[in-house]
C-alpha positions in Angstrom: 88.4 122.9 66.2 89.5 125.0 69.4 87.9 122.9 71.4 90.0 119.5 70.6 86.7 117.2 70.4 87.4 116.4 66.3 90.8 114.9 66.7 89.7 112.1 69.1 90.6 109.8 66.1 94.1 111.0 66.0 94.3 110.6 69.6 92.9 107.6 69.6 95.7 106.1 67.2 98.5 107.3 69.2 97.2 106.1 72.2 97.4 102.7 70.4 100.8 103.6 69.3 102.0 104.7 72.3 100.3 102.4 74.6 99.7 105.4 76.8 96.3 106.5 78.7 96.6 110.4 77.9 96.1 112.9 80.5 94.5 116.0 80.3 97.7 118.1 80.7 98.9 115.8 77.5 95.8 116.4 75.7 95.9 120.1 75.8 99.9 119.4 74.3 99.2 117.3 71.6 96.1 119.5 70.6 98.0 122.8 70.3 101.0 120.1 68.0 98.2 119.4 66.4 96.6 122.6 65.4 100.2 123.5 64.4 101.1 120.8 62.1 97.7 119.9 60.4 97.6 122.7 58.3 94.3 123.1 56.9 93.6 119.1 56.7 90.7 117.9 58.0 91.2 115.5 61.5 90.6 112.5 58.9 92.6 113.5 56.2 95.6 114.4 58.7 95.1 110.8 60.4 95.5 109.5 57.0 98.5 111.2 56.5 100.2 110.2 59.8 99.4 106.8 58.7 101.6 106.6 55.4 105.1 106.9 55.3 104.8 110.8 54.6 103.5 111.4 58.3 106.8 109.9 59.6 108.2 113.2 60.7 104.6 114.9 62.2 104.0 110.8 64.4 107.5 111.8 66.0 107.0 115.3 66.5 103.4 114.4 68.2 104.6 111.3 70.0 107.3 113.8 71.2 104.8 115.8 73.1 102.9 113.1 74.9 105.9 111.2 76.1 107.8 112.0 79.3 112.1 112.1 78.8 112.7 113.4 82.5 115.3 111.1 83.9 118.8 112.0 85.6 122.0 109.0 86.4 121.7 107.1 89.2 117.6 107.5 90.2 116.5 105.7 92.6 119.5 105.4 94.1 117.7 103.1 97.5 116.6 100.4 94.4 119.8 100.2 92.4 122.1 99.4 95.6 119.4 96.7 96.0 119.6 95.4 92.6 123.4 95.3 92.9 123.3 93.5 95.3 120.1 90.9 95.0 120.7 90.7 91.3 123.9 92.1 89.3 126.3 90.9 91.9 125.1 87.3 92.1 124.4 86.8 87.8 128.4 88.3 87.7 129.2 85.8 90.1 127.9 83.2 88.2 128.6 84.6 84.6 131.8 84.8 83.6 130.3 85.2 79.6 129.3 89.1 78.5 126.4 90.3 80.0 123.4 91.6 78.3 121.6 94.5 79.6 119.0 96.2 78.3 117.1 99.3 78.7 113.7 99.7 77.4 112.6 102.9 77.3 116.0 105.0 78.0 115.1 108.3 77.2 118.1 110.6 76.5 120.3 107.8 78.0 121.0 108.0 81.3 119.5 104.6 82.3 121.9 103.3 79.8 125.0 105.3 81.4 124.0 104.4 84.8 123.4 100.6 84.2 127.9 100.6 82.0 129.1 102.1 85.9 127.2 99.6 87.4 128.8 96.8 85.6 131.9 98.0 85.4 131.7 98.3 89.5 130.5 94.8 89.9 133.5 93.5 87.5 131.3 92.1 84.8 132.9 91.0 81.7 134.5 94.0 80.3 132.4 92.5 76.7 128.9 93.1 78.3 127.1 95.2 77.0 123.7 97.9 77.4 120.8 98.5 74.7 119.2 101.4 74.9 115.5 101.7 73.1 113.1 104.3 72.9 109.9 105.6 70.7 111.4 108.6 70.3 114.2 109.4 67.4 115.4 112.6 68.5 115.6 111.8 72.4 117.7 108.9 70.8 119.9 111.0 68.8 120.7 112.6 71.7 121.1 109.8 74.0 124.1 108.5 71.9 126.2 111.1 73.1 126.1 109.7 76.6 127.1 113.3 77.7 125.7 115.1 80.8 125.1 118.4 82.4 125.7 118.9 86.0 122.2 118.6 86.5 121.7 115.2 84.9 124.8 114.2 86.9 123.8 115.4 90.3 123.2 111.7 92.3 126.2 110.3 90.3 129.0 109.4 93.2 132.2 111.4 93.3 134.6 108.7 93.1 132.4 107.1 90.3 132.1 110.2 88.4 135.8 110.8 88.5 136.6 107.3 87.4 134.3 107.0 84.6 133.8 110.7 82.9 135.6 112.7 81.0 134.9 116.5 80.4 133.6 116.9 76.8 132.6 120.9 76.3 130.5 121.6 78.5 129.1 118.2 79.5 130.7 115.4 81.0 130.6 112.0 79.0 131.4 108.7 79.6 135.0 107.7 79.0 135.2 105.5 75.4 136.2 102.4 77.2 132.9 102.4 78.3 130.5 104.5 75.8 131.8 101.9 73.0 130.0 98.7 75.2 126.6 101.0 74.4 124.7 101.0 71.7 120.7 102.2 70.6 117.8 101.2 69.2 114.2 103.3 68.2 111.8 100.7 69.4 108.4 101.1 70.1 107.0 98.2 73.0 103.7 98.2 71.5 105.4 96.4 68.7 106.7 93.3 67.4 109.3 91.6 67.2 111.2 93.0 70.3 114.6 93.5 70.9 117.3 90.8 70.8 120.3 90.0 73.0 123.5 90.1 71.0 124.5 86.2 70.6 120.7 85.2 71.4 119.0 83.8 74.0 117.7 86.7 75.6 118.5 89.5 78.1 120.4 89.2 81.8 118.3 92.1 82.8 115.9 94.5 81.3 115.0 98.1 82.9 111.8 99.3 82.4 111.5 101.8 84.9 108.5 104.7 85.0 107.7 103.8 81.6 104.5 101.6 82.4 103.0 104.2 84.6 101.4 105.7 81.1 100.3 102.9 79.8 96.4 101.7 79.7 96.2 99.0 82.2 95.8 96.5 78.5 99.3 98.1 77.2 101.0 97.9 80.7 100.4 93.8 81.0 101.0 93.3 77.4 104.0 94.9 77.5 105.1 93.0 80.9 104.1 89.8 79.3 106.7 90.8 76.1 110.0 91.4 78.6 109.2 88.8 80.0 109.8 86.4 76.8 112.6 88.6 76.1 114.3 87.4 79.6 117.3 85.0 79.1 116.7 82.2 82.3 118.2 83.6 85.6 117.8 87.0 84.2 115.8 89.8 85.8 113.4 92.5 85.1 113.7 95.8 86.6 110.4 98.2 87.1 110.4 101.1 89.0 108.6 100.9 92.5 105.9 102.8 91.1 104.9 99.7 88.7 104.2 97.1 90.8 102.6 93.8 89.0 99.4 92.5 90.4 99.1 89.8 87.5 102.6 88.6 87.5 103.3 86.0 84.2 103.6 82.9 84.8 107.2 83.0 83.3 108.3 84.9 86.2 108.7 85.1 90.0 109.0 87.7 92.4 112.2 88.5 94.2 111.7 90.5 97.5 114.5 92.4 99.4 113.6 94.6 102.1 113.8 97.5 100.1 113.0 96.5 96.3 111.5 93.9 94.6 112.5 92.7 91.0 110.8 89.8 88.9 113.1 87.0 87.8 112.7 84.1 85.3 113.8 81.2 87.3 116.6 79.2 85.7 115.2 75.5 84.5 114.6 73.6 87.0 114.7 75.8 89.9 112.2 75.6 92.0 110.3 78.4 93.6 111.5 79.8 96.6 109.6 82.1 98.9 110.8 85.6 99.3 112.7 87.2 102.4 110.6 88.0 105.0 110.2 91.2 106.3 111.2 92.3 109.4 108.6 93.2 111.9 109.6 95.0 115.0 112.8 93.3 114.9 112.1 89.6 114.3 110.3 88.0 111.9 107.0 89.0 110.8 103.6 86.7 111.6 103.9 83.0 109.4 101.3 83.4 106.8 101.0 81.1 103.7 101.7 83.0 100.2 98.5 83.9 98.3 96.7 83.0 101.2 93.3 85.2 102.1 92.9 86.9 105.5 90.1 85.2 107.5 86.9 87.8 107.0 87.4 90.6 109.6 90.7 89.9 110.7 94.6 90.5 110.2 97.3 88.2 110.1 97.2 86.1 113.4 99.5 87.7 116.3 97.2 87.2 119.4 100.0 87.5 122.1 101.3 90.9 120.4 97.6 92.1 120.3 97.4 91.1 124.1 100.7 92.5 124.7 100.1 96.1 123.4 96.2 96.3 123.4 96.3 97.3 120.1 92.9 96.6 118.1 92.0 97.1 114.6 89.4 100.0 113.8 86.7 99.5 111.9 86.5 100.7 108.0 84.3 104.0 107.5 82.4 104.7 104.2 83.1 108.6 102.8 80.7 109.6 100.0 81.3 108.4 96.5 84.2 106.5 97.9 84.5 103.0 99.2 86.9 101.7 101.7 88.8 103.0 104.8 90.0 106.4 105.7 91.5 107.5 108.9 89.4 108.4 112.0 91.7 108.0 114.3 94.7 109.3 116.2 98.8 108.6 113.8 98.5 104.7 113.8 100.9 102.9 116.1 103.9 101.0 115.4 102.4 97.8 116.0 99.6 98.9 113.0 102.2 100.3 110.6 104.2 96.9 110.9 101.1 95.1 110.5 100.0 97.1 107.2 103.8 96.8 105.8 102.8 92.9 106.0 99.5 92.9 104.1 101.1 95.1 101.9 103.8 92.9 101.2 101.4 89.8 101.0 99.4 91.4 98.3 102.8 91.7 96.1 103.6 88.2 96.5 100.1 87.4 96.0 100.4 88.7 92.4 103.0 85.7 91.6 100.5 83.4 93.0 97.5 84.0 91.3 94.9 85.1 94.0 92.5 86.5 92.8 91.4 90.6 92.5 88.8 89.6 95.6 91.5 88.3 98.2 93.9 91.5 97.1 91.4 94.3 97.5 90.2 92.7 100.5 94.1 92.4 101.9 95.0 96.3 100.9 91.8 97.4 102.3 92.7 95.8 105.9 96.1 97.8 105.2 94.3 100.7 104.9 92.3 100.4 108.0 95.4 99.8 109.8 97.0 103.0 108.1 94.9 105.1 106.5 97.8 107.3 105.2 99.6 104.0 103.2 100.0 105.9 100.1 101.5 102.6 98.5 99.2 100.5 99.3 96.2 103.4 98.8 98.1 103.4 94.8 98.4 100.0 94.8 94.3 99.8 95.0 93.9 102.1 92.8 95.6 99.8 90.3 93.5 97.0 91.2 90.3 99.4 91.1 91.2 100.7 87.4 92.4 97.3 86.3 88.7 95.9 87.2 87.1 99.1 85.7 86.2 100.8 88.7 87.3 104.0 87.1 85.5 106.5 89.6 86.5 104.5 92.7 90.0 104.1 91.4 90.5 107.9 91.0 89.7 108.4 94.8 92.1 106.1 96.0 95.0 108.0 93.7 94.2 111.4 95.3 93.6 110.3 98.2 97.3 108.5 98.1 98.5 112.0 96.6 96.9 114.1 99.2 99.1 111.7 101.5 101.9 112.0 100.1 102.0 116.1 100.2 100.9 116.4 103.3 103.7 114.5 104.8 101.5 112.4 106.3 102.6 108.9 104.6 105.8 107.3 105.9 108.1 105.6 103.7 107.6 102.1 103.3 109.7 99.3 101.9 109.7 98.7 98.2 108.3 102.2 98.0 111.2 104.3 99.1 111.1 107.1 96.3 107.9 109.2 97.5 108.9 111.8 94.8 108.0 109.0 92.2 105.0 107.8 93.8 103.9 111.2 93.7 104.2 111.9 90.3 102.4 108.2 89.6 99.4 109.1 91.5 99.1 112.4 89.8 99.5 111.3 86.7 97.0 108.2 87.1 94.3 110.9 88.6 94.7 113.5 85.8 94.0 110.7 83.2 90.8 108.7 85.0 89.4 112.4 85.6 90.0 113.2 82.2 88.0 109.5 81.1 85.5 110.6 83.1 85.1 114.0 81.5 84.6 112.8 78.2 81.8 110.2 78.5 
């Protein structure tokens, strides 16, 4: 059994469980767990056993070494001033009932920490309150301390650290008038029934950040599909930059700052209105209908800036086993990057409209052209590649946004502001296609 190949049956199941698309660095984990807690059962009889009752305690300890529970207070610091202010400050305004937060997926609970500061700073109802959930038992018995080292506690503001911890041993914790508007829940989002919002009616907002970057491309838009329902009207869902939503439900909309976006179930009877536009070079970027497809060969219409800077878009170049753009050319200009932060932009709102895979790979490839070191938009394609089963091509576009990213060469683009995360999405999304690869 040293080589791992007879518990594909037990990997299988907690793939299903998990809704995770194992990598090959979390294979090699859950084999050696495995080799450790079979002892002497066959790979059938042991997935028999983790299927009863009796396996309880073994599913947790396995699940435990697949997931990821690296999180800190306050990350993302760039996205959660934006969804202050495009989302919490605005439902506050026009809530004065408790609001109802929750957090799918919280780990050892800083989400959950971070979310009670950020109410209490926008002057929500001092009732509201934050759920936290997670698959994991023991990261939850831990996240109900609500206590912190100094590294978990490192992006937390001064002033705000001051005002809402309190030293407790060696850890700070929040102060009781908050920690008591917290509570937790072990939930699993591959199952059913989700979560409910204390006095019905679902959720104000639900995180459910660098969570969904495991998933299987099936677990990732079930799951969307599921917070969705669970969004009260008006209320918001949270995913980290790294998760962007190329099929968006039909429940939902997109709401587009310039530096996060956040998906919104519109109150009834609201009618749809078009996201802020971007800036581009300092005024507003070319008019192009949403969900609308580039003519064949060409970017967004801006003849008289085209004129104005001679600035011409390069042709796409093959490279072997991998389709699309790469760079052949000299750092693209301004006028280029501006140009790809637009199709990039338009493929996101896109997803809310429906166009189709076609228009989307066909928008992010012209990005490409334009920038060939768009890491965002090279991992966005990626998405759309794996989503469509292009498994092989996929991979290439996720180390090719990787091998951007640590070479400095990508710039940070809006929406995408955490390269750190990106980073660790495209790694992980490589590892786990190369490992599909490997084992057919």
């Amino acid at each position: 059994m040293t080589d791992g190949a007879p518990w594909s049956g037990v990997r299988a199941f907690l793939s299903a469980r998990t809704g995770m698309a194992l990598s090959g660095p979390q294979v090699r984990r859950l084999d050696e767990r495995l080799a450790a807690r079979s002892q002497g059962l066959t790979p059938h009889q042991y997935l028999m056993f983790l299927q009863s009752p009796s396996g309880v305690t073994d599913l947790e300890d396995l699940i435990a070494a697949v997931v990821v529970n690296k999180t800190d207070l306050f990350r993302d610091e760039v996205q959660l001033a934006a969804f202050r202010a495009q989302v919490l400050s605005p439902l506050v305004a026009r809530n004065r009932r408790p609001l109802r937060v929750w957090s799918a997926g919280c780990a050892t609970g800083e989400e959950v920490a971070t979310l009670l500061v950020l109410l209490a700073e926008a002057g929500a109802n001092s009732d509201s309150t934050v759920l936290g959930t997670d698959i994991a038992g023991d990261t939850l018995r831990r996240a109900r301390w609500l206590a912190y080292g100094r590294e978990q506690l490192r992006r937390v503001p001064p002033e705000l650290r001051s005002r809402y911890f309190v030293r407790s041993g060696a850890k700070e914790a929040l102060t009781p008038a908050l920690r008591e508007r917290a509570s937790f829940q072990c939930h699993n989002l591959m199952e059913s029934p989700y979560p409910v919002a204390p006095g019905g009616g679902g959720f104000d907002v639900i995180f459910c950040r660098n969570v969904l970057i495991y998933f299987t491309a099936e677990a990732f838009q079930r799951t969307v599909e599921a917070l969705a329902g669970s969004l009260a009207p008006g209320g918001a869902l949270v995913l980290s930059a790294s998760e962007p939503l190329l099929r968006v439900p039909p429940t939902l909309r997109v709401r587009r700052g310039e530096q996060a976006f956040f998906y919104v179930r519109p109150e009834e009877g609201e009618s749809e209105a078009p996201p802020a536009p971007l800036s581009w070079n300092g005024a507003a970027p070319p008019s192009r209908k949403r969900g609308t497809a580039l003519p064949p060969g060409r970017a967004p219409a801006r003849a008289r800036t085209e004129a104005h800077h001679g600035f011409s878009v390069p042709a796409p170049t093959e490279v072997e086993g991998v389709r699309g753009p790469v760079a052949t050319a000299p750092e693209p200009s301004p006028e280029a990057c501006a140009e790809a932060d637009l199709l990039f932009a338009c493929v996101l709102d896109g997803a809310a409209s429906g166009v189709s895979d076609a228009v989307a790979e066909r928008d992010l490839r012209r990005c490409l052209t334009l920038d060939p070191d768009h890491a965002a938009a090279r991992y966005l394609l990626g998405l759309l590649l794996e989503q469509c089963r292009r498994t092989a091509e996929a991979t290439a576009e996720y180390r090719r946004a990787l091998q951007a990213l640590e070479s400095g060469r990508s710039r940070p683009v809006a929406f995408f502001l955490n390269p750190d995360r990106l980073r660790v999405a495209c790694a992980h999304a490589a590892e786990r296609l190369e490992f599909s690869i490997q084992k057919r």
